[in-house]
C-alpha positions as CSV (number, residue, x, y, z in Angstrom):
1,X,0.0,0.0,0.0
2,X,1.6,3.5,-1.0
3,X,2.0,5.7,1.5
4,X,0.1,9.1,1.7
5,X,2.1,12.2,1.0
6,X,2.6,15.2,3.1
7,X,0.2,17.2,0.7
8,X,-2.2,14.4,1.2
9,X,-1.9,14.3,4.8
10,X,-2.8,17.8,5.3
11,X,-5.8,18.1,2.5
12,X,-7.2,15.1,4.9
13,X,-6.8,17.2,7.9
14,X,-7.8,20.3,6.0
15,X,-10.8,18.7,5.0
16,X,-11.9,18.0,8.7
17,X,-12.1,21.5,9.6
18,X,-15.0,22.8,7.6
19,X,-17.7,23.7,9.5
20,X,-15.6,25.0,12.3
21,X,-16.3,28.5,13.7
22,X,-14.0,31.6,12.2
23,X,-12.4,34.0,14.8
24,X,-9.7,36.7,13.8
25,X,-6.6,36.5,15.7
26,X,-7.0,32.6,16.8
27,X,-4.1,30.8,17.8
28,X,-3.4,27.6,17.6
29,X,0.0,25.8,19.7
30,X,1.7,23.1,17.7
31,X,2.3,20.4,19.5
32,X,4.5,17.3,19.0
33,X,1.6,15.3,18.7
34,X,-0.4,16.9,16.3
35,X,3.1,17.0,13.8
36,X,2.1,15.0,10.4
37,X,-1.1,13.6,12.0
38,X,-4.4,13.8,10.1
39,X,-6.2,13.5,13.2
40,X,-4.4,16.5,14.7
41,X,-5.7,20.3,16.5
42,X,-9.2,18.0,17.1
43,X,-9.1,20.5,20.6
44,X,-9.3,23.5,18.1
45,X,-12.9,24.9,17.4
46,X,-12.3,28.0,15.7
47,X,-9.5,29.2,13.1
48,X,-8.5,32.6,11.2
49,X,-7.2,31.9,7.4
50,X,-3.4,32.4,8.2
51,X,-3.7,29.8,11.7
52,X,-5.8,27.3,9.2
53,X,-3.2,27.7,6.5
54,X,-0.4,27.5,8.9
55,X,-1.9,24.2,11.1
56,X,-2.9,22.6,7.4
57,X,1.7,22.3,7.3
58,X,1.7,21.2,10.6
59,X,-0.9,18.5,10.1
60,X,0.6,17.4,7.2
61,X,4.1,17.1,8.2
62,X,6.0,20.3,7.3
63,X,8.3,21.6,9.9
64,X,9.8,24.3,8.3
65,X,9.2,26.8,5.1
66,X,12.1,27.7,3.4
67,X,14.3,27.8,6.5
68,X,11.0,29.3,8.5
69,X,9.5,27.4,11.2
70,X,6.3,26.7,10.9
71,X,5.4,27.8,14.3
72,X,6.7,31.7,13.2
73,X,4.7,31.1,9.5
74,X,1.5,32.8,10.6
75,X,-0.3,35.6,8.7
76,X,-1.3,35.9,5.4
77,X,1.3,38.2,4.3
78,X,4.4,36.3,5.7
79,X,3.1,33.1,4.7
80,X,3.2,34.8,1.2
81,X,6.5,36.1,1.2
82,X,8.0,32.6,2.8
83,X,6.1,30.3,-0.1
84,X,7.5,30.0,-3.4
85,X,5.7,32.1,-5.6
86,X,3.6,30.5,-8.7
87,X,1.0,31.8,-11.2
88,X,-2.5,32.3,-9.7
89,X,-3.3,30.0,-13.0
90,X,-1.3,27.5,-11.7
91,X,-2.1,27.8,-8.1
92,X,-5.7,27.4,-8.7
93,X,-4.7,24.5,-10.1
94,X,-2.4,22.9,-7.9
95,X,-3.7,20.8,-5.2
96,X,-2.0,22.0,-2.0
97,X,-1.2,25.1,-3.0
98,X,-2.0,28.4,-1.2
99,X,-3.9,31.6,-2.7
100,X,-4.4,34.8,-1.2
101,X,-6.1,38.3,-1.8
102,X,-4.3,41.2,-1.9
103,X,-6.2,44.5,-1.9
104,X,-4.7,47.8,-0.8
105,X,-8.4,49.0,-0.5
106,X,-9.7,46.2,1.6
107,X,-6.5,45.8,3.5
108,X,-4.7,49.0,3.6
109,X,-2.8,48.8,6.9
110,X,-1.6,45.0,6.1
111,X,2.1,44.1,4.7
112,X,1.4,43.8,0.7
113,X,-1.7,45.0,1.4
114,X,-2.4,40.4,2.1
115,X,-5.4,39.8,3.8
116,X,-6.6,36.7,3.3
117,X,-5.4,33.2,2.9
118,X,-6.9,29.4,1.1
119,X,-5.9,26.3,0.6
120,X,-6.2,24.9,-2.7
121,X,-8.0,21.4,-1.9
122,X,-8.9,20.0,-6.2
123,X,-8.5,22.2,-9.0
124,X,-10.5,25.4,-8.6
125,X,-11.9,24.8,-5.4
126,X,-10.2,26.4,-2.0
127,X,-10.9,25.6,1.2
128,X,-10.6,28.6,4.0
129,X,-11.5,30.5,7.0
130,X,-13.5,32.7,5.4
131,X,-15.1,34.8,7.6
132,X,-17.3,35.4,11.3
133,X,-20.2,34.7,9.1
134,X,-19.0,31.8,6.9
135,X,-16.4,29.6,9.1
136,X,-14.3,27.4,7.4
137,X,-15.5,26.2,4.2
138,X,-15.0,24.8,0.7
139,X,-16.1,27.0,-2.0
140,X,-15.2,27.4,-6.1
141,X,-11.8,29.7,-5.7
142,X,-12.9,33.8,-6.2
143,X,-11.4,36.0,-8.7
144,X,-10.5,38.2,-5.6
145,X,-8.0,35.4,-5.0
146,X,-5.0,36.8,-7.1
147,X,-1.5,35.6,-5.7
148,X,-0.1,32.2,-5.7
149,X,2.5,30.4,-3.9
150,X,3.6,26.2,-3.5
151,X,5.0,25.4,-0.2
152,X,7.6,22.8,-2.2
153,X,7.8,20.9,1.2
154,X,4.2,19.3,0.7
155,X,5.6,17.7,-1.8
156,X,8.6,16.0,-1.2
């Protein structure tokens, strides 16, 4: 039997979160336990996009990001910046991969003007924190969804 990938791994885990309540500035501690496990965060009931994103590469196994620890890969902006940068074409795409929305008018005060944050679960289809009224859920991904980036540790 093959064994599941790291990108695997966390879409399964990913995939176990919808439903669960959104709430800006959640945290989430990664613990030893919940590294490359599936089943992990289970005491977690509420995420923001960047703490989804960034316990989606716990879950699945990834420690670091480019030479940044997971644990310091939180916000939508940094978690940008860190990720190898890839077409939104091919992002949207690309199973695993992360997309985000930059607007200077909705997000004037953030870094890159990067507010928001999804993981890419089959092609054209992203799976986020979305919001206090929405929660975490899978939708078709938004045009308003304009940068890409692969987190090349998912995949190796």
């Amino acid at each position: 039997m093959a064994e599941i990938t790291r990108c695997g791994r966390g879409i399964l885990w990913a995939l176990k979160q919808v439903g669960k309540a959104y709430r800006m500035g959640a945290e989430a501690k990664l613990l030893p336990e919940d590294f490359g496990n599936p089943n992990a965060f289970q005491r977690i009931t509420e995420y923001d996009c960047s703490e989804l994103a960034q316990c989606y590469l716990w879950a699945a196994g990834v420690e670091s990001v480019n030479g940044v620890h997971v644990q310091w890969f939180d916000g939508a902006w940094k978690q940008y910046e860190q990720a190898r940068h890839i077409p939104i074409e091919t992002a949207r795409l690309t199973i695993g991969a992360l997309i985000f929305v930059q607007s200077a008018t909705s997000y004037p005060d953030k870094p890159l003007h990067i507010g928001h944050v999804g993981i890419v679960i089959a092609p054209g289809f992203v799976l986020e924190a979305r919001g206090r009224d929405y929660g975490v859920l899978i939708g078709p991904v938004r045009k308003t969804f304009g940068l890409g980036a692969k987190i090349d540790e998912l995949y190796q």
